[in-house]
N, C-alpha and C positions, 0 to 999 in steps of 0.2 A: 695740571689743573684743568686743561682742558677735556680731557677725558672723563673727569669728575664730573662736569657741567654738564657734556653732552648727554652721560646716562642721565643727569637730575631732570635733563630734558625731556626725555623720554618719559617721566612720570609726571612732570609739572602741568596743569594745562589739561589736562587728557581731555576732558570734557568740555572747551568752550566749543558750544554751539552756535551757528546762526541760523535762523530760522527767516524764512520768506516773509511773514506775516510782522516781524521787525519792523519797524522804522531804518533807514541806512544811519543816520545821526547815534541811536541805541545803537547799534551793532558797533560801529566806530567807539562810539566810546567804554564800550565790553570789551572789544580788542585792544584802547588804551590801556585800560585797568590791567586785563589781563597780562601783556605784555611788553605796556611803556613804549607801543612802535603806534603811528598814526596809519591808519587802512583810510583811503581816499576810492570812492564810488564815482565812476566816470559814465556819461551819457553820450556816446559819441568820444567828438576830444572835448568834451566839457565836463566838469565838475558836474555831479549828479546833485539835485535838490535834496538837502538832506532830513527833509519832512517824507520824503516818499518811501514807501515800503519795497521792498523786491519783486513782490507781485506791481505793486502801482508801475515799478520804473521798465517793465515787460510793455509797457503799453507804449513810451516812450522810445522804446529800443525795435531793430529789426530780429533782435534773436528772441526767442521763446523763454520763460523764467517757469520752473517750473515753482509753480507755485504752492503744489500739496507735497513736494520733497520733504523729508523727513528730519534736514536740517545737515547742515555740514559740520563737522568736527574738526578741527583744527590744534594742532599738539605742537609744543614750542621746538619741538624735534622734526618738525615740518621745514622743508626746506622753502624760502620766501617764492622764489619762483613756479613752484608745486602747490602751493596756496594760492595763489595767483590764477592759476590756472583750473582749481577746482572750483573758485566760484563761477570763472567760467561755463565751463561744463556740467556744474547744478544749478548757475540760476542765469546763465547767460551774462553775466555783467562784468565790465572790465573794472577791475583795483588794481591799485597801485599801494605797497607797502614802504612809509617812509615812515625816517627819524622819527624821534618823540617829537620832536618840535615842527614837524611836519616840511621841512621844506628837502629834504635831500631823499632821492631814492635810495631802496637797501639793494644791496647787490642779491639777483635771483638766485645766488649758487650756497649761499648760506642761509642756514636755518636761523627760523625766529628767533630761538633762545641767543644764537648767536649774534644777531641783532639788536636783540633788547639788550644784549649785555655791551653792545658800541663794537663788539670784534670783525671792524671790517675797512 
């Protein structure tokens, strides 16, 4: 079964985008939807304001958000720590990707789909 998942992974999702010009709160709840795991926006070691966009939260932050990037793409076949890492390095911002119910981290060594599905 597992091997069945991982391919369904691979097509599932292909397209969720996040865009700078978002709101963090939209984007979070596009990655609920999408795949039942909660993405938490951090400002420092703080909880980021989740009215503020990706460009607003650049002003906030000492790293740079690109703000005319062309939007990141995210596939449930993404490993969580690889996600993690690419909003990083296209909008500068730290996440953290936890449970549905938002309180437990997802181990970085597994993918989304394996995530959303509790395999860990």
């Amino acid at each position: 079964m597992g091997l069945l998942d991982n391919l369904k992974d691979k097509f599932k999702n292909a397209e969720f985008t996040v865009a700078p010009q978002k709101k963090l709160k939209t984007i979070s709840a596009d990655f609920k939807k999408a795949f039942d795991l909660t993405l938490v926006f951090y400002k420092g070691a703080q909880i980021a304001d989740g009215d503020m966009t990706l460009a607003a939260l650049n002003k906030k932050t000492t790293k740079d958000v690109n703000s005319k990037a062309d939007g990141l793409k995210i596939k449930a076949s993404t490993k969580v720590g690889d996600a993690e890492k690419l909003f990083d390095a296209n909008f500068g911002v730290t996440v953290q990707i936890k449970d549905a119910a938002g309180t437990k981290l997802v181990p970085n060594g597994i993918t989304i789909g394996q995530a959303a599905r509790g395999e860990y």
